[in-house]
C-alpha positions in Angstrom: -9.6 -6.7 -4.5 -8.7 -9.1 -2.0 -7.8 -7.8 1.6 -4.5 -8.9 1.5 -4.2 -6.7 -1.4 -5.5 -4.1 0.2 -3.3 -4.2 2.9 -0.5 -4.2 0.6 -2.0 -1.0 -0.7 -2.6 0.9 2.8 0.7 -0.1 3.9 2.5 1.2 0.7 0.3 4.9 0.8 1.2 4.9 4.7 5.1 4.4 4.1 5.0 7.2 1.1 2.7 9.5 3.2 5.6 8.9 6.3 8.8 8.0 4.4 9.1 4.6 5.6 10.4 1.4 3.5 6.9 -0.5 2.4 9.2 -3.6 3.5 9.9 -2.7 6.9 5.8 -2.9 7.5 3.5 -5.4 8.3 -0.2 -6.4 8.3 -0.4 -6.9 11.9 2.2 -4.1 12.9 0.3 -1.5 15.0 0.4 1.0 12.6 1.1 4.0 15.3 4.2 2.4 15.9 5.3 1.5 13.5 5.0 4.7 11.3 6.0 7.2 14.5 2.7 8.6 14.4 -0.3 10.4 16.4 -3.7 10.2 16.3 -3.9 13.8 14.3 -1.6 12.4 11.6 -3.5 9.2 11.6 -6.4 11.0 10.2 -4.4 12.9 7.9 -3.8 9.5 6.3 -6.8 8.4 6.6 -8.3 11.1 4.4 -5.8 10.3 2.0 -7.3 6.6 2.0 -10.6 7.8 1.9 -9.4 10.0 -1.1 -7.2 7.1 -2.9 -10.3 4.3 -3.0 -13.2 7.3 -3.1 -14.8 6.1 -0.1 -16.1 7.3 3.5 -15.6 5.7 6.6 -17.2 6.6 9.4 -15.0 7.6 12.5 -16.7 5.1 14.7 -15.9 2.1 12.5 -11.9 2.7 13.2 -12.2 2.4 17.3 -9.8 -0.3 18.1 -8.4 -0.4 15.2 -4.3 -0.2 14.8 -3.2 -1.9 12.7 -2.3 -2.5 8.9 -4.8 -5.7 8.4 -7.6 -3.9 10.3 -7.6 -1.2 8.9 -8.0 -3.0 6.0 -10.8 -5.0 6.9 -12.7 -1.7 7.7 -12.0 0.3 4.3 -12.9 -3.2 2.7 -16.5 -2.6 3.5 -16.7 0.5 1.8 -15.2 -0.2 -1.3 -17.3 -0.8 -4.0 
């Protein structure tokens, strides 16, 4: 899966998860933004990521992170 698909795939679970339009969101939109979210709901979806591609990532690996693209780049490592 390419990362750019995968980004297409995070973004569309994150605007489900938070009734938002998939369209409205982009890779490089900080994703607390743009969502209306805090960090409590950010790792609600993030355990439904880590439950939609059946992998773990570590807490540490996400620091800096915000947005759409790198989160992608992180959960790219982990999938198989």
């Amino acid at each position: 899966m390419s990362e750019q698909d995968l980004t297409a795939r995070l973004i569309d679970l994150a605007a489900k998860r938070f009734k938002k339009s998939a369209e409205s969101l982009k890779s490089d939109d900080d994703f607390f933004q743009a969502l209306g979210i805090d960090s409590m709901q950010a790792m609600e979806l993030l355990t439904e990521i880590e439950e939609h591609f059946e992998v773990e990532v570590p807490d540490y690996e996400l620091q800096g992170v915000t947005t759409f693209a790198g989160l992608a780049e992180v959960v790219k490592r982990r999938v198989p």
